[in-house]
C-alpha positions as CSV (number, residue, x, y, z in Angstrom):
1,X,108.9,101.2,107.5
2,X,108.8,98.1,105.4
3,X,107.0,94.7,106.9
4,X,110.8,93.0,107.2
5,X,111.8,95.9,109.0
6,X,108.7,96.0,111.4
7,X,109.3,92.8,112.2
8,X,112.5,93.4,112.9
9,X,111.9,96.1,115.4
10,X,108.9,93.8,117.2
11,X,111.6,91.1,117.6
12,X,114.1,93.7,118.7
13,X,110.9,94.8,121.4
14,X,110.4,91.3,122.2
15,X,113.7,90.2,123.1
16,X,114.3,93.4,125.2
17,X,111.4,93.0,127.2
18,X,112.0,89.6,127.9
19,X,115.7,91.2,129.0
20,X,113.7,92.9,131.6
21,X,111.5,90.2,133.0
22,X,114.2,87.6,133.3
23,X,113.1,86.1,130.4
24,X,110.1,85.0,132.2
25,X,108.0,83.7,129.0
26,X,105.0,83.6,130.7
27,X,105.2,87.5,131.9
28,X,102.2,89.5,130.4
29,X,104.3,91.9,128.5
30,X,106.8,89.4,126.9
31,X,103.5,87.7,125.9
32,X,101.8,91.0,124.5
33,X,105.0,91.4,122.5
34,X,105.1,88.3,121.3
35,X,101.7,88.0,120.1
36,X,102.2,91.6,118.3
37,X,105.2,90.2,116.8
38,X,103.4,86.8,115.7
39,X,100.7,89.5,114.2
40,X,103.7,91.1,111.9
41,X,105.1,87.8,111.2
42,X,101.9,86.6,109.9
43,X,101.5,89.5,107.7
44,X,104.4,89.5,105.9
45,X,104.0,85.5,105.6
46,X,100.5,86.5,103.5
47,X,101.9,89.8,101.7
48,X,105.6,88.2,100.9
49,X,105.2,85.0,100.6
50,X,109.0,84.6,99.7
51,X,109.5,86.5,103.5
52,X,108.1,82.7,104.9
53,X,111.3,81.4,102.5
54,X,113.8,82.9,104.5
């Protein structure tokens, strides 16, 4: 799985569990998946930097 596509997926987690919580932002899993999807978007903002372009 390539970094666009992990983020992808993370997002896809993130929005999901937020689903399931009501979107309650402030729930400690919506905020565990956000964080690991800041983490991937992060990444790919330092491996492609033409990712941060899009």
């Amino acid at each position: 799985m390539g970094i666009a596509e992990k983020v992808e997926f993370l997002r896809h987690i993130m929005v999901s569990t937020a689903e399931k919580h009501g979107f309650n932002l402030q729930n400690p899993e919506v905020l565990a998946a956000s964080r690991e999807l800041d983490q991937a978007i992060l990444l790919a903002m330092r491996v492609q930097p033409k990712y941060a372009a899009s």
